[in-house]
C-alpha positions in Angstrom: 0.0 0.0 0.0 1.6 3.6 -1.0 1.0 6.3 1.3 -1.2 8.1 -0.8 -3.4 5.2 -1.1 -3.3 5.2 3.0 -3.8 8.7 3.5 -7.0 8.6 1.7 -7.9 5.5 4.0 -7.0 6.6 7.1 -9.0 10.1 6.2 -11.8 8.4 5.4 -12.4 6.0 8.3 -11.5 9.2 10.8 -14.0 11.1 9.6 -16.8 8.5 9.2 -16.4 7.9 13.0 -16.3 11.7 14.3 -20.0 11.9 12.1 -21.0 8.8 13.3 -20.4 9.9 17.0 -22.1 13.2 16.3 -25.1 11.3 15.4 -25.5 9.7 18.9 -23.9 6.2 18.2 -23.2 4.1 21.1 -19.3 3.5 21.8 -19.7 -1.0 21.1 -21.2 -0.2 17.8 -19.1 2.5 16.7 -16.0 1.0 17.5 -17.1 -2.7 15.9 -18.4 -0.5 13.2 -15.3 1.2 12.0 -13.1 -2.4 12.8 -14.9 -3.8 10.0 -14.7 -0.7 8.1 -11.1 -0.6 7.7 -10.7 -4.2 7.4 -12.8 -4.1 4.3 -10.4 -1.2 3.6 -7.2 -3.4 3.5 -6.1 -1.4 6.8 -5.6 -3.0 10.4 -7.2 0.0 12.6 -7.8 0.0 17.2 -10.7 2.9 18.3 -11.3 4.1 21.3 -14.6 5.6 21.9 -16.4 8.1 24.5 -18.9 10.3 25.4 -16.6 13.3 24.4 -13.6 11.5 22.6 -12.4 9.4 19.9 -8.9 7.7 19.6 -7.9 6.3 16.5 -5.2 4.3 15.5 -4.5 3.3 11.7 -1.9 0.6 10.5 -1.2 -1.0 7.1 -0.4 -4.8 6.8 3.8 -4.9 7.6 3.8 -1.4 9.5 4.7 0.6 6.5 2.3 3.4 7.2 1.1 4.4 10.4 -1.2 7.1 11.8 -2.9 7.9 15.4 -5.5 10.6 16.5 -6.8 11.7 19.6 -9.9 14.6 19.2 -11.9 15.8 21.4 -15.4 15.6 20.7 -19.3 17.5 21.7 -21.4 14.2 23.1 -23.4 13.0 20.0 -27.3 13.7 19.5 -29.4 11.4 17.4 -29.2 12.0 13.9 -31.6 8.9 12.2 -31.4 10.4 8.8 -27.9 11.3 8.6 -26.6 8.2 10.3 -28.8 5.7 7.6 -27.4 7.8 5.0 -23.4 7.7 6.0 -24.4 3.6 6.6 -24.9 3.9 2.9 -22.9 5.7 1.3 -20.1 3.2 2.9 -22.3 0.1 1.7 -21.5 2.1 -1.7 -17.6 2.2 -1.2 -17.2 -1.0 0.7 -19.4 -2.9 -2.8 -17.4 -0.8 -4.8 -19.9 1.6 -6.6 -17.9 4.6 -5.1 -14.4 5.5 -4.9 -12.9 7.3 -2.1 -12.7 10.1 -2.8 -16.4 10.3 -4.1 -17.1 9.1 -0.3 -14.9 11.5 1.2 -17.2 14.4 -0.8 -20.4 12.7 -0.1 -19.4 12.2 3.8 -19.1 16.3 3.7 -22.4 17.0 2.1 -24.5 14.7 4.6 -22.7 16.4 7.6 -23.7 19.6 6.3 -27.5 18.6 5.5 -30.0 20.1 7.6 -33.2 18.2 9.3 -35.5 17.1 6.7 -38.6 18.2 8.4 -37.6 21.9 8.9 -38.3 24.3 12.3 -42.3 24.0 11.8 -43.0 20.4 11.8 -40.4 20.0 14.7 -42.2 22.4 16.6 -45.2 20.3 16.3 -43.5 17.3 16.9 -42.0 19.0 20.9 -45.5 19.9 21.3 -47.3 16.3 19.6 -44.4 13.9 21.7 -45.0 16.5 25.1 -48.3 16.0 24.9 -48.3 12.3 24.1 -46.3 11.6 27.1 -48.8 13.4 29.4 -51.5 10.8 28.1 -49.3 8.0 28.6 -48.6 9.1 32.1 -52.4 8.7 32.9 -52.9 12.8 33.3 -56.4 14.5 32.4 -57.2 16.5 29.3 -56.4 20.0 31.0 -52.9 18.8 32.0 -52.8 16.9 28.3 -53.3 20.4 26.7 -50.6 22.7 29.3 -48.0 19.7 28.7 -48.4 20.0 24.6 -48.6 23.9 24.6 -44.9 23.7 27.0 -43.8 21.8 24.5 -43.5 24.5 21.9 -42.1 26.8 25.0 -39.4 24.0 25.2 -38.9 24.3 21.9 -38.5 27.5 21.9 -35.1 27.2 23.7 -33.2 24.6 21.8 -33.7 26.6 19.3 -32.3 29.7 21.1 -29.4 27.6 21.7 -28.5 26.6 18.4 -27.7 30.1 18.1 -26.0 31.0 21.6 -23.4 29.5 23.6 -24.4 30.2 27.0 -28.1 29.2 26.4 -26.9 25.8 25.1 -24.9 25.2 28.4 -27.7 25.7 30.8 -30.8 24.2 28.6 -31.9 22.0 30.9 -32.2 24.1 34.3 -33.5 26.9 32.0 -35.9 24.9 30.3 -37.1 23.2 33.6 -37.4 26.2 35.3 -39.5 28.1 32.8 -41.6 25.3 32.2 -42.3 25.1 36.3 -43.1 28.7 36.5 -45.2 29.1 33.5 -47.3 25.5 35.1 -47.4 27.9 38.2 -48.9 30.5 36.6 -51.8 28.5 34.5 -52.5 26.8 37.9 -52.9 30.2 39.5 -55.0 32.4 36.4 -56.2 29.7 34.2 -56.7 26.0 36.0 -56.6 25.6 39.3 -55.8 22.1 40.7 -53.7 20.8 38.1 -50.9 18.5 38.9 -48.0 20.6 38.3 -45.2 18.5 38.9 -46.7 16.0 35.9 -47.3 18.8 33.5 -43.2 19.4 34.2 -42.1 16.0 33.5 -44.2 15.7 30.1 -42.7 19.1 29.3 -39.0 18.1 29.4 -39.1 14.3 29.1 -37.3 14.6 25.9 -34.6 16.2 28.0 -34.8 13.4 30.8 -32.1 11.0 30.0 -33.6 7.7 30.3 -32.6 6.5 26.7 -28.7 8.1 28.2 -28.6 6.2 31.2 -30.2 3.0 28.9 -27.1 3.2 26.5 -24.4 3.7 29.5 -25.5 0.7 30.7 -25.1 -1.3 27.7 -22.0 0.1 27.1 -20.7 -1.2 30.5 -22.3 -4.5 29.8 -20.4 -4.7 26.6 -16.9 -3.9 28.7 -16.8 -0.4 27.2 -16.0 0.4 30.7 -14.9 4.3 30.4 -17.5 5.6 27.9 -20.4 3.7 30.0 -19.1 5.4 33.6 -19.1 8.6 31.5 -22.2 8.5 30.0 -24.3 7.1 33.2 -22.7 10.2 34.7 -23.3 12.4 32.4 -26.7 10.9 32.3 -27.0 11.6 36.3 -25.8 15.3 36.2 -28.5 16.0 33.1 -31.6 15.0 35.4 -29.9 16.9 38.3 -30.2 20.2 36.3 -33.6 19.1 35.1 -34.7 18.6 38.8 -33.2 21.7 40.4 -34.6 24.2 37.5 -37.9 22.5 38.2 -38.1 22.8 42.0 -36.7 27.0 41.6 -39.5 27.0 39.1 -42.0 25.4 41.4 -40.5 27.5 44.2 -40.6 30.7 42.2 -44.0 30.1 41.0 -45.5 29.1 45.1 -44.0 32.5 46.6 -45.6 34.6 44.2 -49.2 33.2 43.4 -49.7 30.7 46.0 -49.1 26.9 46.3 -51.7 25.0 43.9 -53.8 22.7 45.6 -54.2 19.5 43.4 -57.4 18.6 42.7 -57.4 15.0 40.8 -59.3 14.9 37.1 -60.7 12.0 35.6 -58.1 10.3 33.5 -58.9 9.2 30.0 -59.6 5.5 29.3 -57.2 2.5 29.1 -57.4 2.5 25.0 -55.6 6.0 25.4 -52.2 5.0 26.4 -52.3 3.2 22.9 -53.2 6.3 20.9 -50.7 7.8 23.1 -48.1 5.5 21.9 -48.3 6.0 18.4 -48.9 9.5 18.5 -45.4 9.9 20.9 -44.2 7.4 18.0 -45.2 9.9 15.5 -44.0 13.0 17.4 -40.0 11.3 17.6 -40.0 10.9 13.7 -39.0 14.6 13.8 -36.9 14.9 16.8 -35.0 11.9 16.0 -34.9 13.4 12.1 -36.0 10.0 11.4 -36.1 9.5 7.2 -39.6 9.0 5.5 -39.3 5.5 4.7 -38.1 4.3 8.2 -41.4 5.7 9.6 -43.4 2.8 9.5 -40.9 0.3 10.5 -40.1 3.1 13.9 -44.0 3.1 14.8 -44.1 -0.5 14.8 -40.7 -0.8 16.9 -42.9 1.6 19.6 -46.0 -0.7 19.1 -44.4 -3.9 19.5 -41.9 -2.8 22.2 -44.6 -1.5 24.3 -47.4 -4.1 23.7 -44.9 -7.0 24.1 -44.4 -5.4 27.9 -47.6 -4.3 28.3 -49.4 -8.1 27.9 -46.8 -9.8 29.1 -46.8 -7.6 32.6 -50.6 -8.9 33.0 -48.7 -12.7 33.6 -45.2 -11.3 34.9 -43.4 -9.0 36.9 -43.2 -5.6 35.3 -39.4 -5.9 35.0 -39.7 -9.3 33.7 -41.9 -7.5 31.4 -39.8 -5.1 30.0 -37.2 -8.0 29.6 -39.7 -9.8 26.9 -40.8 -5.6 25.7 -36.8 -5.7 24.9 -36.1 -9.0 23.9 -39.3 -8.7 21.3 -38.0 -5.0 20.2 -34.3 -6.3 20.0 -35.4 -9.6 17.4 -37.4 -7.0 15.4 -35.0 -4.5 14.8 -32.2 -6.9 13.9 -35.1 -8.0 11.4 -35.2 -4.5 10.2 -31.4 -4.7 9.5 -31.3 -7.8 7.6 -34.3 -6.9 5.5 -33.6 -3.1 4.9 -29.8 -3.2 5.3 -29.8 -0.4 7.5 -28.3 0.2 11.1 -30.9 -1.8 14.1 -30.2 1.6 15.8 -32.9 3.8 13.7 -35.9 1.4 14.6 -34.5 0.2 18.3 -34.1 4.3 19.6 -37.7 4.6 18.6 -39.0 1.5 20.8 -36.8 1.9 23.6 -38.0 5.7 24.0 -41.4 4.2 25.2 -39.9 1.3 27.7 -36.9 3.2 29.5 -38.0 4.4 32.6 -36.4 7.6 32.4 -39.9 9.4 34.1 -39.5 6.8 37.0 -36.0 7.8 37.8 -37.1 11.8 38.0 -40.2 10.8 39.9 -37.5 8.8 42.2 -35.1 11.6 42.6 -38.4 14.1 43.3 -39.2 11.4 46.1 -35.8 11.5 47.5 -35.2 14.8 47.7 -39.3 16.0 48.5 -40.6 12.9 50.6 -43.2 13.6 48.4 -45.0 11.6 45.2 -47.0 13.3 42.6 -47.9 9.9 41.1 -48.6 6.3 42.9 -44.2 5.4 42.8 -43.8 2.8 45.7 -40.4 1.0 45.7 -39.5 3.4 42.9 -35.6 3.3 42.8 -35.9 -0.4 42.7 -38.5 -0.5 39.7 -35.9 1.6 38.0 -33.1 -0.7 38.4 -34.6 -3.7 37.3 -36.0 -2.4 34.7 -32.9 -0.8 33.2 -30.9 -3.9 33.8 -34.5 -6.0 31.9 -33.9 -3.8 29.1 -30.0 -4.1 28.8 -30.7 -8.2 29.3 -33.1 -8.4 26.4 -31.2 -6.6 23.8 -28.4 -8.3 24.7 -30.7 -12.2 24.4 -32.1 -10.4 21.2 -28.7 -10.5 19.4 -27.7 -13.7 20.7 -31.2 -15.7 19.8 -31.1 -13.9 16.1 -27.9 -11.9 15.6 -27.8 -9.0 13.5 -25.7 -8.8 10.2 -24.5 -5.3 11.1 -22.2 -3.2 13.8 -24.3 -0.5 13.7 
């Protein structure tokens, strides 16, 4: 191999995995990913993935060339669209159909792409996924309608952030603490007796890191023992800023209007957490920047993930439940990557939203820190941990009854 002919490699593979990080992919899959990458690439490569990192090592067969690379990256966000199009354009090269330098241009273009669904139906989508959640969590129509309507206030800030620094490092407490006061004040002028501290968790549940804490643990399961540590931590100091901007929110809100006195509405019918479901289903598409022809297969990764744990918790233990909800979810989307060709990641993120118990672990740290609960939450810390390690135990059964064909 000349060293032009390696140059070209080694740029290529480093910076397919510093887009693949940005777009939120888990440390196991990206480093398995890229391994297999440069071995089709006639290269012998080691990675070394975290959080905020990437450590790359590049070889050629007898030691001719060699090249390493340390950067330090921003943690990843999910990028559906973007991520199944890099997994195909190197499909492309690795078959042959591109060269690499057509690759290398390509790999520039997708990082610069914008979402596909634009500012307005992402909008809708906070407000649609906000509001779905407040259904799902049993709450009335009153506090259905406040938890939509902060959605687009939530919104509202990431968007603001995009644009400013200092916004984008205290999003969470800001976003928390608006949406607590603004609860405060519909409570206080518009509907009294709502439950406030639900309309808040619907509000930011996009921002609670359930799905986080769901990965870091995988990660650790896999042995990807620094980047799981990090990201459980990172995970951990997330809801902590969620929490404290909600209770100066709350607190903000009580000394100037009053405390609210909650006053329990009818809940809407069983059949609703189902609509609820697909419509939270419908409302990630955008957020996740999920492409048009993976919608389908994502809704049905939310349906089956969530049915398979809600019938099977009629006959089992609820964390035994979301062990089969995982399990079932993990043999589907390894289904979707054999049939489509396409990483398991883009249908798996959108069923896993729906079964990590990333409400329960607020509601927990509200418990601990209050004594008080704003929804029925006995034995609450050890729900969460069982379920967590359910859902790590079935993905990991998933790809062991009916492997999947790719790393990603």
């Amino acid at each position: 191999m000349d060293t032009r002919e390696f140059i070209q490699i080694r740029r290529f593979i480093l910076k397919l995995g510093k887009m693949l990080h940005k777009y939120g992919t888990p440390a196991f899959r990206l480093e398995a990913y890229l391994t297999e990458v440069a071995r089709y690439l006639g290269v012998y490569a080691s990675f070394i993935s975290t959080p905020t990192s990437l450590s790359v090592v590049i070889w050629s067969d007898r030691h001719e060339e060699e090249y390493s690379h340390n950067a330090r990256l921003e943690p990843g966000e999910l990028d559906l669209n973007s991520l199944s199009l890099t997994d195909e354009l190197a499909n492309l090269l690795l078959s042959g159909q591109v060269t690499l330098q057509e690759a290398d241009q390509r790999l520039t273009e997708i990082e610069a792409m914008p979402s596909p669904y634009g500012k307005l139906i992402t909008g809708c989508s906070f407000g649609l996924s906000t509001g779905a959640f407040g259904m799902l969590m049993g709450a009335s129509l009153s506090e259905i309608f406040w938890s939509g309507l902060f959605g687009f206030v939530v919104y509202f800030w990431v968007l603001w952030s995009e644009r400013s620094k200092r916004v984008a490092l205290m999003l969470e407490p800001v976003i928390a603490y608006v949406v607590a006061f603004l609860a405060c004040v519909a409570s206080r002028f518009f509907d009294p007796g709502i439950n406030i501290p639900i309309i808040i968790l619907s509000s930011v549940i996009i921002f609670v890191p359930g799905l986080a804490l769901t990965m870091g643990l995988a990660e650790l399961s896999s042995r990807n023992m620094v980047s799981g540590t990090a990201r459980i931590m990172d995970a951990m100091m997330q809801l902590f800023k969620l929490y404290f901007g909600a209770f100066l929110g709350v607190a903000t809100g009580f000394s100037l209007f009053g405390e609210n006195t909650y006053a329990p509405a009818e809940s809407l019918p069983y059949w609703s957490t189902w609509l609820a479901v697909v419509l939270l289903g419908f409302g990630l598409v955008a957020i996740f920047r999920t492409r048009a022809k993976h919608i389908p297969w994502a809704l049905a990764a939310a349906l089956i993930g969530y049915s398979a744990t809600a019938l099977s918790s009629d006959f089992l233990p609820q964390n035994v439940g979301s062990f089969v909800g995982a399990f079932t979810l993990g043999i589907f989307a390894n289904a979707f990557t054999r049939i489509a060709n396409q990483p398991a990641t883009i249908v798996a993120m959108h069923g896993l939203i729906v079964l990590v118990p990333g409400s329960k672990t607020y509601i927990g740290l509200n418990s601990f820190v209050s004594g008080q609960d704003f929804v029925n939450a006995e034995h609450i810390g050890q729900d969460v941990f069982l379920i967590f390690m359910s859902l790590v135990a079935g993905l990991i059964f998933a790809n062991v009854v009916f492997p999947t064909k790719k790393a990603l």
